[in-house]
ZADO-1210 file (C-alpha; in nm, 4 decimals, padded with zeros to 6 digits):
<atoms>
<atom x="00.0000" y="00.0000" z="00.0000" code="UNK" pos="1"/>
<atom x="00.2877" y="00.2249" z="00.0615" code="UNK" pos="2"/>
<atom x="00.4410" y="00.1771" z="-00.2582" code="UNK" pos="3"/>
<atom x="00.1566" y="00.2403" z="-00.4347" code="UNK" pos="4"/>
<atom x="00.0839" y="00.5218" z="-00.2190" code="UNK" pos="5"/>
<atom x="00.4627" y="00.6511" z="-00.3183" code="UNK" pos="6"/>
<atom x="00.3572" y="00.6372" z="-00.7248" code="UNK" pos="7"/>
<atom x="00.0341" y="00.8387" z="-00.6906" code="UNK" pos="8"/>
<atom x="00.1823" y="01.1075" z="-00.4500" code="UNK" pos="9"/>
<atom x="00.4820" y="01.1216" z="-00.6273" code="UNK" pos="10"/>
<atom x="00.3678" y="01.2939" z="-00.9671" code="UNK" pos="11"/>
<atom x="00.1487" y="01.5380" z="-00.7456" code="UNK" pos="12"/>
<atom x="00.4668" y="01.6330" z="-00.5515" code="UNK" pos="13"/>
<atom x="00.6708" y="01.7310" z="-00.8406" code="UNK" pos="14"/>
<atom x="00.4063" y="01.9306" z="-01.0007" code="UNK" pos="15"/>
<atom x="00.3297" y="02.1052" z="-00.7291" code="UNK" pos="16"/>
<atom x="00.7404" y="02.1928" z="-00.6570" code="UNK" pos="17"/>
<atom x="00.7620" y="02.2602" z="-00.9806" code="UNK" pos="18"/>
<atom x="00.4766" y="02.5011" z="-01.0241" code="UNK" pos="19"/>
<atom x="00.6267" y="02.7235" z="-00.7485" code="UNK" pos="20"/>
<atom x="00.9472" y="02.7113" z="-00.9086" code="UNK" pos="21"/>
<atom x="00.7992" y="02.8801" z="-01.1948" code="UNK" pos="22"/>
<atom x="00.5653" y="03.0934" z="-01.0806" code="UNK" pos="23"/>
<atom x="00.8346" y="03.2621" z="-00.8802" code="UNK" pos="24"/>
<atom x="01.1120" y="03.3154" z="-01.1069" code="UNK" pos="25"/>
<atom x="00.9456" y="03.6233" z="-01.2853" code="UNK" pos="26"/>
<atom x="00.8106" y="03.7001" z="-00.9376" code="UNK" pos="27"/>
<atom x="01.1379" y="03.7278" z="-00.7587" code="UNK" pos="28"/>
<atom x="01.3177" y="03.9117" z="-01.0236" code="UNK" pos="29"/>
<atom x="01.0201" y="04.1603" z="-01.0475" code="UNK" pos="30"/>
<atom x="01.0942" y="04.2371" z="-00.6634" code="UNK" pos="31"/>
<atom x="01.5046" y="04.2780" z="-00.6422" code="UNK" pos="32"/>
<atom x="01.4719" y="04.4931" z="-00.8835" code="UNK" pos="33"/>
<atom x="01.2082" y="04.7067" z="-00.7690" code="UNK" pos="34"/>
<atom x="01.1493" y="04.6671" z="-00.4074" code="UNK" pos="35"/>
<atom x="01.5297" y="04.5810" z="-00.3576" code="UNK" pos="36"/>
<atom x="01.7207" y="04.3150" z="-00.1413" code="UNK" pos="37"/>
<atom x="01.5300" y="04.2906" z="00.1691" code="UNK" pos="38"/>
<atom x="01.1912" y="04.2428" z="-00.0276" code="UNK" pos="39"/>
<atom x="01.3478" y="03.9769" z="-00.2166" code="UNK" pos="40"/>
<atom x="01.4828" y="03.7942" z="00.0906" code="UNK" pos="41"/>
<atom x="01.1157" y="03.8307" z="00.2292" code="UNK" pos="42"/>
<atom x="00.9999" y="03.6466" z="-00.1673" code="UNK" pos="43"/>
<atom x="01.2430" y="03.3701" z="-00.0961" code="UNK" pos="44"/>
<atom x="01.1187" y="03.3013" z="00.2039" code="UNK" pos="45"/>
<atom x="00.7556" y="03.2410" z="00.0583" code="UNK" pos="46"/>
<atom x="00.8894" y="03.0464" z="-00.1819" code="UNK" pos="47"/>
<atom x="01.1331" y="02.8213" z="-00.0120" code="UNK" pos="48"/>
<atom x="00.8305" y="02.7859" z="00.2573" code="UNK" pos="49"/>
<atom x="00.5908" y="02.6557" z="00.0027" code="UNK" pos="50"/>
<atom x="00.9020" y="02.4198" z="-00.1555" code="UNK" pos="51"/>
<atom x="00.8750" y="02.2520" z="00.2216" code="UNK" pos="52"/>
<atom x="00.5565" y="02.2488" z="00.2647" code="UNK" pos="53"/>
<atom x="00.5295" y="02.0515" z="-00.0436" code="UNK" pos="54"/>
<atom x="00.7140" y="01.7769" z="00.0351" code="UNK" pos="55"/>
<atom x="00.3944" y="01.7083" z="00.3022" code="UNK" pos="56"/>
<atom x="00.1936" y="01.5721" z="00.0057" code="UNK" pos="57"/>
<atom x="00.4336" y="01.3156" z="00.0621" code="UNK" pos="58"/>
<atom x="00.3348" y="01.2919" z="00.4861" code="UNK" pos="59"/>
<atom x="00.7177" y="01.4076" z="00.5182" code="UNK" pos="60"/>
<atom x="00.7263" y="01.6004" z="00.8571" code="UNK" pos="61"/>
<atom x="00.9619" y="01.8278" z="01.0416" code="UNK" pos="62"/>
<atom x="01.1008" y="01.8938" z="01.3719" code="UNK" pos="63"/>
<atom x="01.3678" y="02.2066" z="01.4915" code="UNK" pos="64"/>
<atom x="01.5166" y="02.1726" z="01.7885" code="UNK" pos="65"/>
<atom x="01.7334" y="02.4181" z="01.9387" code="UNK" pos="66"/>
<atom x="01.6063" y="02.7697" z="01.7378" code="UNK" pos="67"/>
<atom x="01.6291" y="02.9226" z="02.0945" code="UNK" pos="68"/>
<atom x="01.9953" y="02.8982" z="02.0699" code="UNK" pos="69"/>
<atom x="02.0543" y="03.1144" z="01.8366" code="UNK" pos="70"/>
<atom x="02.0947" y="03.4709" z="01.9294" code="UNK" pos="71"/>
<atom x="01.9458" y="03.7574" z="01.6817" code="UNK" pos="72"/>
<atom x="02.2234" y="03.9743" z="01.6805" code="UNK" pos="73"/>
<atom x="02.5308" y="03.8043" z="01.5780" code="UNK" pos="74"/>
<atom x="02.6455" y="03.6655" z="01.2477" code="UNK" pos="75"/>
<atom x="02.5791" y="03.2795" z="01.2212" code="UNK" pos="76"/>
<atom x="02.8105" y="02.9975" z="01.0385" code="UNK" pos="77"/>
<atom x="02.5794" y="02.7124" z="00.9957" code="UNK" pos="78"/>
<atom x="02.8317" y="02.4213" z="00.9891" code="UNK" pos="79"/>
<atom x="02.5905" y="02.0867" z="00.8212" code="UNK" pos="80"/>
<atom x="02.5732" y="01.7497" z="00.7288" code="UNK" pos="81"/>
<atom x="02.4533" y="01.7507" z="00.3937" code="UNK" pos="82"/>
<atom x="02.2173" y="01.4327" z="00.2707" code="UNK" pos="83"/>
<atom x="01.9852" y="01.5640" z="-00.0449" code="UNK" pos="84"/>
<atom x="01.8740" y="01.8605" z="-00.2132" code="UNK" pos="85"/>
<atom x="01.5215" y="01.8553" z="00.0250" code="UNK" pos="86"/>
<atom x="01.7522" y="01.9331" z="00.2736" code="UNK" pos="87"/>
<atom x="01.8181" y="02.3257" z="00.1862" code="UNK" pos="88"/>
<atom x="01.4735" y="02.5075" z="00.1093" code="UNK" pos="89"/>
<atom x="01.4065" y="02.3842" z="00.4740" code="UNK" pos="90"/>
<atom x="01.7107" y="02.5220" z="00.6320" code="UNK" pos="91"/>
<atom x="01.5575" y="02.9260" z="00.4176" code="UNK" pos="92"/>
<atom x="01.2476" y="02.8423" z="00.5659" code="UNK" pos="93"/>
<atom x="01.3199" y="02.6841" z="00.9044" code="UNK" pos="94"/>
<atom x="01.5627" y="02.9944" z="00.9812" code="UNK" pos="95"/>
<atom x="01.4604" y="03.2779" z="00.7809" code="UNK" pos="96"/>
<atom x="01.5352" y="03.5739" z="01.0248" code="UNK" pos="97"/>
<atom x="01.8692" y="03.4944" z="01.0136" code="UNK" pos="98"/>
<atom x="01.8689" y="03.5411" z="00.6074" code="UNK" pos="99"/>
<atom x="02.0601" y="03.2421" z="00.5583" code="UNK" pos="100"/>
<atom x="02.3238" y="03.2416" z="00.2139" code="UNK" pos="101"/>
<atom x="02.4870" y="02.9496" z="00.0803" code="UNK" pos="102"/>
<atom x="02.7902" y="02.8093" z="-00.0399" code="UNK" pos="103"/>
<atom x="02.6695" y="02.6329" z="-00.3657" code="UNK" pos="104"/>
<atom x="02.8217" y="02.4447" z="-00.6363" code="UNK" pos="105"/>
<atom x="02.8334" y="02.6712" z="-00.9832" code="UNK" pos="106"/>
<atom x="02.6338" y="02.3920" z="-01.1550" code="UNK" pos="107"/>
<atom x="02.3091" y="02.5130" z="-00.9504" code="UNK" pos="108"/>
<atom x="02.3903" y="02.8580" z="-01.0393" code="UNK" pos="109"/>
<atom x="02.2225" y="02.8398" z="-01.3635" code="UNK" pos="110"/>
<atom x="01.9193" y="02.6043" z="-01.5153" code="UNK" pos="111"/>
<atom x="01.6944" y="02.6195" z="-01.2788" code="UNK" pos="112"/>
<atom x="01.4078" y="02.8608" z="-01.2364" code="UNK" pos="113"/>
<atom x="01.4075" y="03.0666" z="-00.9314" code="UNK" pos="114"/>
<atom x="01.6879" y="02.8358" z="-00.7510" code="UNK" pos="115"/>
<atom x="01.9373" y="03.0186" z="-00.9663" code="UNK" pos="116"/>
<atom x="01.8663" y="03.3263" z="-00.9998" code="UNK" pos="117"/>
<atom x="01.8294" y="03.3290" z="-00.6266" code="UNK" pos="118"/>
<atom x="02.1802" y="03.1907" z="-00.5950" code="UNK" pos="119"/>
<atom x="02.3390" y="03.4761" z="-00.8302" code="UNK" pos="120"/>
<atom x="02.1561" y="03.7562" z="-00.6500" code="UNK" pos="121"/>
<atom x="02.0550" y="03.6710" z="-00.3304" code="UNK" pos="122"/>
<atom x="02.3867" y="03.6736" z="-00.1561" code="UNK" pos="123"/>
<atom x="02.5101" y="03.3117" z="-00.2107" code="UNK" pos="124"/>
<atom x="02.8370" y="03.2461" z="-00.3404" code="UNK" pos="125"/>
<atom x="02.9233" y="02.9989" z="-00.5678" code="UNK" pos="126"/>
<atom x="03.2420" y="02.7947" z="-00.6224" code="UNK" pos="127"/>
<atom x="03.4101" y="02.5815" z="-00.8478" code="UNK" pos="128"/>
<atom x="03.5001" y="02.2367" z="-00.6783" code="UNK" pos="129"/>
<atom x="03.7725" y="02.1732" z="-00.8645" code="UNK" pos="130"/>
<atom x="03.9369" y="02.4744" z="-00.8576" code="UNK" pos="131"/>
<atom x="04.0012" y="02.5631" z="-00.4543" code="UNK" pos="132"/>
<atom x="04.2050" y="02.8706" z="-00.6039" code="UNK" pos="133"/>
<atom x="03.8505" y="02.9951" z="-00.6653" code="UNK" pos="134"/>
<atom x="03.6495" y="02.8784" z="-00.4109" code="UNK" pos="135"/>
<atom x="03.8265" y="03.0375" z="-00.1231" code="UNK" pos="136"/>
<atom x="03.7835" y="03.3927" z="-00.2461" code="UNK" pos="137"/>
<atom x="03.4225" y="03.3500" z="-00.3067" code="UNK" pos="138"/>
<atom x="03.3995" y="03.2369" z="00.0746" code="UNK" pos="139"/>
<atom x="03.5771" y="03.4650" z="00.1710" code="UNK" pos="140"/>
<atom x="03.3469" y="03.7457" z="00.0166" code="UNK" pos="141"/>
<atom x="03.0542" y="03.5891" z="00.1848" code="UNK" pos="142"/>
<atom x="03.1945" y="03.5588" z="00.5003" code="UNK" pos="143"/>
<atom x="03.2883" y="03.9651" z="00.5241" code="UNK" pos="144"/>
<atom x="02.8799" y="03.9524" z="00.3847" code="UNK" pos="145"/>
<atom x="02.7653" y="03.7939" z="00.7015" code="UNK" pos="146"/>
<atom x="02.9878" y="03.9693" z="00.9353" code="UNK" pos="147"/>
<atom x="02.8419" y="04.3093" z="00.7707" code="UNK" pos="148"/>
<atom x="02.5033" y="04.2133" z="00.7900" code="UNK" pos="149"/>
<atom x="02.4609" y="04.0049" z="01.0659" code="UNK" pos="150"/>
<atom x="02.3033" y="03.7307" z="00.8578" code="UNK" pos="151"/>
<atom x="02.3818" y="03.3820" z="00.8593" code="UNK" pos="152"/>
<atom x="02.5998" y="03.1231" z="00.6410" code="UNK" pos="153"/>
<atom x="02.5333" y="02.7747" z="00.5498" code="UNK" pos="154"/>
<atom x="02.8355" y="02.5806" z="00.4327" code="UNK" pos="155"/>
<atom x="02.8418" y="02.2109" z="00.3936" code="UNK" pos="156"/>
<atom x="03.1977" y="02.1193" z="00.4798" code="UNK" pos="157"/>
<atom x="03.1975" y="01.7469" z="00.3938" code="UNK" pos="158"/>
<atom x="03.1897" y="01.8823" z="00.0372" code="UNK" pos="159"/>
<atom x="02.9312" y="01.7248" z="-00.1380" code="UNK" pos="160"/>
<atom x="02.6024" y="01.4782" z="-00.0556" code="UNK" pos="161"/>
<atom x="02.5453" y="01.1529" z="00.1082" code="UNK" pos="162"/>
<atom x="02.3195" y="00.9711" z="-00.0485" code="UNK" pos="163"/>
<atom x="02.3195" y="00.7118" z="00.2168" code="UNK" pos="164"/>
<atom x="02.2567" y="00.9213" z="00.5612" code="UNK" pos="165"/>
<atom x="02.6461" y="00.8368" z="00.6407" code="UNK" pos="166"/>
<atom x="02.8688" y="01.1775" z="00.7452" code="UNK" pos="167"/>
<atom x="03.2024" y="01.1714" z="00.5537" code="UNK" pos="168"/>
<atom x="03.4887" y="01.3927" z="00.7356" code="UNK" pos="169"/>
<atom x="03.4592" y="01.7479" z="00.7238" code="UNK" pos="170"/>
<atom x="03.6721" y="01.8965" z="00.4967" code="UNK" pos="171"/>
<atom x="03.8677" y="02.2079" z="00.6889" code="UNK" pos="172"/>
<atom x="03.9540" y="02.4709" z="00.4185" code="UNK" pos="173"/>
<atom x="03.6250" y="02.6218" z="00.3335" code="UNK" pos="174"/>
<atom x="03.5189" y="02.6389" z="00.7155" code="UNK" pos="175"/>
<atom x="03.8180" y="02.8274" z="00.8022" code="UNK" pos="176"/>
<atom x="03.8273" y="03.0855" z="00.5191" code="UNK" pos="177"/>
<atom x="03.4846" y="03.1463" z="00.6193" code="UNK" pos="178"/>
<atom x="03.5089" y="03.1884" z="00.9938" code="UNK" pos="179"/>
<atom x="03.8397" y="03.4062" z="00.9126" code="UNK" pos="180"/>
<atom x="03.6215" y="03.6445" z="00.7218" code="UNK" pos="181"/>
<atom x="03.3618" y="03.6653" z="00.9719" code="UNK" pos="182"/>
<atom x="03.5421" y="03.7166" z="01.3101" code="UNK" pos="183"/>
<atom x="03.2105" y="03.7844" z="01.4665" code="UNK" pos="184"/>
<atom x="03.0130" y="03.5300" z="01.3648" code="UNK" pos="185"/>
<atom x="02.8999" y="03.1767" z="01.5834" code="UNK" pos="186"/>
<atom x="02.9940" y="02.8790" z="01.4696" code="UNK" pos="187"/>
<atom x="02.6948" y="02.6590" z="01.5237" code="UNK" pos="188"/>
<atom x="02.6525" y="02.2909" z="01.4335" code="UNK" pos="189"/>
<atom x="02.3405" y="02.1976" z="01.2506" code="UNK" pos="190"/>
<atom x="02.2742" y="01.8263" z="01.2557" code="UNK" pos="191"/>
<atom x="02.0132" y="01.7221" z="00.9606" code="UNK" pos="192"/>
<atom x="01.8697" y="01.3987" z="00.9606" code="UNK" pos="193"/>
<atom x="01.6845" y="01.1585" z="00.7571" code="UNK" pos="194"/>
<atom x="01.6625" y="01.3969" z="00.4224" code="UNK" pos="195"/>
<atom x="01.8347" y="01.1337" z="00.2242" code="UNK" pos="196"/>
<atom x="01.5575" y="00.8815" z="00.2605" code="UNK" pos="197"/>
<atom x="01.3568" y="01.1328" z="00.0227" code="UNK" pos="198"/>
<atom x="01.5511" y="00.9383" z="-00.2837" code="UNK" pos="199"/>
<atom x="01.6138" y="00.6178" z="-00.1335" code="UNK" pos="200"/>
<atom x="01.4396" y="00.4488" z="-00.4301" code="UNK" pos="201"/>
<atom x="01.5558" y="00.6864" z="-00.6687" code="UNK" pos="202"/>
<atom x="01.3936" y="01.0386" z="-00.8092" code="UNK" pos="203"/>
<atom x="01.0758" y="00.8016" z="-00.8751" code="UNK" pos="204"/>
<atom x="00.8980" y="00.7156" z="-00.7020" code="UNK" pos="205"/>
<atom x="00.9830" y="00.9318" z="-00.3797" code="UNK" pos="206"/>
<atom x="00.9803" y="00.7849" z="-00.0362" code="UNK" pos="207"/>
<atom x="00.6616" y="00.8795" z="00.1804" code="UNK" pos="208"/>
<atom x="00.6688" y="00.9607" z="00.5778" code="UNK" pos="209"/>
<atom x="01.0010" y="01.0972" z="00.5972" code="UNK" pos="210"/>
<atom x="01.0513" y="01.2416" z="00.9079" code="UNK" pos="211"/>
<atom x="01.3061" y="01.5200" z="00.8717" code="UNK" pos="212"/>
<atom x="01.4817" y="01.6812" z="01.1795" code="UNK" pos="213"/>
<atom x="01.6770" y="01.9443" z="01.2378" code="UNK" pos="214"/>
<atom x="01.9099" y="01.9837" z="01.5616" code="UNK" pos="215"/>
<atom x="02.1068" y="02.3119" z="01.6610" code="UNK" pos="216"/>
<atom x="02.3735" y="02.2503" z="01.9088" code="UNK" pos="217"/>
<atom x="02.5195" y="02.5390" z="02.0888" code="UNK" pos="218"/>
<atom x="02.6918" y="02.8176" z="01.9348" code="UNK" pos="219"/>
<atom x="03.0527" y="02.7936" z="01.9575" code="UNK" pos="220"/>
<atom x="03.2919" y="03.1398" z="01.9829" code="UNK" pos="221"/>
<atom x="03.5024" y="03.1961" z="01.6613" code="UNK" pos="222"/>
<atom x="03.7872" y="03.2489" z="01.9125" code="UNK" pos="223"/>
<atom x="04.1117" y="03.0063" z="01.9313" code="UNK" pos="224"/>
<atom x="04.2513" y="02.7343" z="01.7392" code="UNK" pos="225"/>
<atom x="04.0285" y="02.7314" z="01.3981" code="UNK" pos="226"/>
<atom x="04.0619" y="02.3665" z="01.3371" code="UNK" pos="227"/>
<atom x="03.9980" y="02.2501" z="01.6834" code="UNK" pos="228"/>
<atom x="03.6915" y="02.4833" z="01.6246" code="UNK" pos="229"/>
<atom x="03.5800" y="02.3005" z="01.3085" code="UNK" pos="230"/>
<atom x="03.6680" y="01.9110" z="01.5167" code="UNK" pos="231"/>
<atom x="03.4303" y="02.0323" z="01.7790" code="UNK" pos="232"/>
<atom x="03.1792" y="02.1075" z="01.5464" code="UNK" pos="233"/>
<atom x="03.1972" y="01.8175" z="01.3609" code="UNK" pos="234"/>
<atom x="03.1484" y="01.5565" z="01.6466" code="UNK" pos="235"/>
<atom x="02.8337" y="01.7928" z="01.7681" code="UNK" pos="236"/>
<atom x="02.7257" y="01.6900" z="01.4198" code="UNK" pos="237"/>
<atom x="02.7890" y="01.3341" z="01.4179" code="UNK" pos="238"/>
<atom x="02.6704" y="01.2911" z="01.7820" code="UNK" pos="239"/>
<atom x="02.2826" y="01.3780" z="01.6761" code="UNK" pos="240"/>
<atom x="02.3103" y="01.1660" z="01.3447" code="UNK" pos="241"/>
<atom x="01.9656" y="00.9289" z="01.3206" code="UNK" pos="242"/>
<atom x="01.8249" y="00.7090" z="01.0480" code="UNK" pos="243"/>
</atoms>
């Protein structure tokens, strides 16, 4: 029943993802460039609420613990496991007042409607993974972003997805440039868990009744040894993993 369940909701899922998707592009753009930056952050958030909200015509769920943490003041450095692309639109939504901006591969910076046009103007940064001549100066310019603004940055330092749920090693480089950029912002471990089971079978049909979660741990000082910094962080992460 579940399965068959999966193949009917399935179809009805990606129309309805992809409707917003388009509906929004000409939207968006329309705002930046009249109403200006903080109008289009306040677009995004509709639309990457409506992208999770979607995903319950598949009875996925959500749960945030640990919001409470985070102060509203300060500039954030979201250091995350990474498991699927269902995993982002959440983490806009979930933590919108901190006008979270991404680290992104270039690949998603063009293609796809709204999702890349966001990435090129909304204060992302995008980088080349093959070239980490690039990539560090483009972190680098989001992290003095953040530290300006006060907003918050999401960087997935193991580098790329798992597919299976399991964490690789965080990868150092990235983290660092960042947190060197933005000597006022918190370093806070974000633990995401289950997103992966979203394409368990494959892009069709979907799995049904994910239960997604999202854990904060406690906002660690940028202050010290940057690498001991980025270990402690890592094993917050890994301590809350869940399938």
């Amino acid at each position: 029943m579940k399965t068959l369940l999966s193949y009917i909701l399935t179809p009805l899922f990606y129309l309805a993802f992809g409707l917003v998707l388009v509906i929004f592009d000409p939207l968006q753009r329309i705002t930046l460039k009249v109403f200006g930056h903080r109008a289009h952050d306040a677009i995004i958030s509709v639309i990457t609420g409506l992208c999770t909200n979607s995903t319950r015509i598949l009875g996925a769920t959500y749960k945030v613990v640990g919001r409470e943490l985070l102060p509203d003041n300060r500039p954030l450095v979201f250091a995350a496991n990474h498991q699927s692309m269902y995993d982002i639109p959440p983490i806009f939504w979930f933590f919108r007042k901190h006008h979270p901006k991404f680290v992104v591969k270039k690949e998603l910076a063009k293609g796809i409607p709204t999702i890349s046009y966001n990435i090129r103007n909304g204060g992302s940064v995008t980088i080349d993974r093959k070239n980490p001549k690039q990539a560090i100066p483009q972190i680098q310019k989001l992290g003095r972003f953040i530290n300006e603004k006060k907003y918050a940055a999401v960087i997935y330092p193991e580098g790329t997805r798992s597919r299976s749920g399991e964490m690789r090693a965080f990868k150092p480089a990235g983290l660092v440039a960042l947190l060197e950029a933005a000597p006022d912002a918190l370093l806070v471990p974000l633990t995401i868990n289950r997103a992966y089971q979203f394409t368990q079978k494959g892009l069709f049909p979907l799995t049904i009744g994910v239960k997604m979660e999202y854990i904060v741990h406690p906002p660690l000082e940028n202050t010290g040894d940057k690498l001991a910094l980025i270990s402690e962080a890592e094993a917050a992460v890994r301590s809350a993993l869940r399938s």
